[in-house]
C-alpha positions in Angstrom: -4.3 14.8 -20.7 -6.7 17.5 -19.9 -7.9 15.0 -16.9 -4.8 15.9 -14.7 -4.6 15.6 -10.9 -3.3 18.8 -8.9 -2.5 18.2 -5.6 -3.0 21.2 -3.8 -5.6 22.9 -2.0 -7.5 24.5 -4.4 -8.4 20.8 -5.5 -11.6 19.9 -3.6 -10.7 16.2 -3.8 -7.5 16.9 -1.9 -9.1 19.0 1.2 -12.1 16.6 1.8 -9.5 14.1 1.9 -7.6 15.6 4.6 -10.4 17.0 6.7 -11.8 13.0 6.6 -8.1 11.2 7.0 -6.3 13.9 9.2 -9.3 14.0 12.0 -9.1 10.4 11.7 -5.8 9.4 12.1 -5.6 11.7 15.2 -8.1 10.0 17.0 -7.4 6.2 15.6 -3.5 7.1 17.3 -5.0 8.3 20.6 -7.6 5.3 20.8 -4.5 2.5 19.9 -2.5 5.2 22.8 -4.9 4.8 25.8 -7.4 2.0 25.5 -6.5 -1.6 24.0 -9.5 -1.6 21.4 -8.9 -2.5 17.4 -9.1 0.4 15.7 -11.1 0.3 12.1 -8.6 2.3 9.8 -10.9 1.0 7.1 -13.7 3.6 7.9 -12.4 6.6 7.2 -11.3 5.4 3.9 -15.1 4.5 3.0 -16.4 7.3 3.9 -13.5 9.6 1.4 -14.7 6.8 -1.2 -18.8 7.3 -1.0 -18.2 10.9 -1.2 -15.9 10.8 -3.7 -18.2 8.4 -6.3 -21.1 11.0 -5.2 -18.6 14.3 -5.8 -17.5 12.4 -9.5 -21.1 11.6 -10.3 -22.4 15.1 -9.5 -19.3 16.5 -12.1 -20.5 14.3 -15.0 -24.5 15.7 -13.9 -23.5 18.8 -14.4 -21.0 18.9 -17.4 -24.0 16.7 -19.5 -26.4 19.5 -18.5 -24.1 22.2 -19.9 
């Protein structure tokens, strides 16, 4: 259990998610608004995933060094 999830801001998962999604659905909302061009929702979410995998394998770098 000691692999718990806190969602607040102190957990750097949680704010690199909002500054990626947050900036992104703001601009995906005012691109369906005022032009009639698809909008890729998928992006966003493959860029929090890359960075996520690279975040996670950087955390089990460091705690097999230590």
């Amino acid at each position: 259990m000691s692999d718990r999830f806190e969602l607040s801001f102190k957990n750097k998962i949680v704010r690199m998610w909002l500054i990626i999604m947050i900036p992104a659905v703001i601009v995906e909302i005012l691109i369906v608004k005022f032009t009639k061009v698809p909008v890729f929702t998928l992006i966003p979410w493959a860029i929090f995933f890359v960075w996520f995998y690279l975040y996670k394998k950087k955390l089990k770098k460091e705690q097999s060094v230590t």
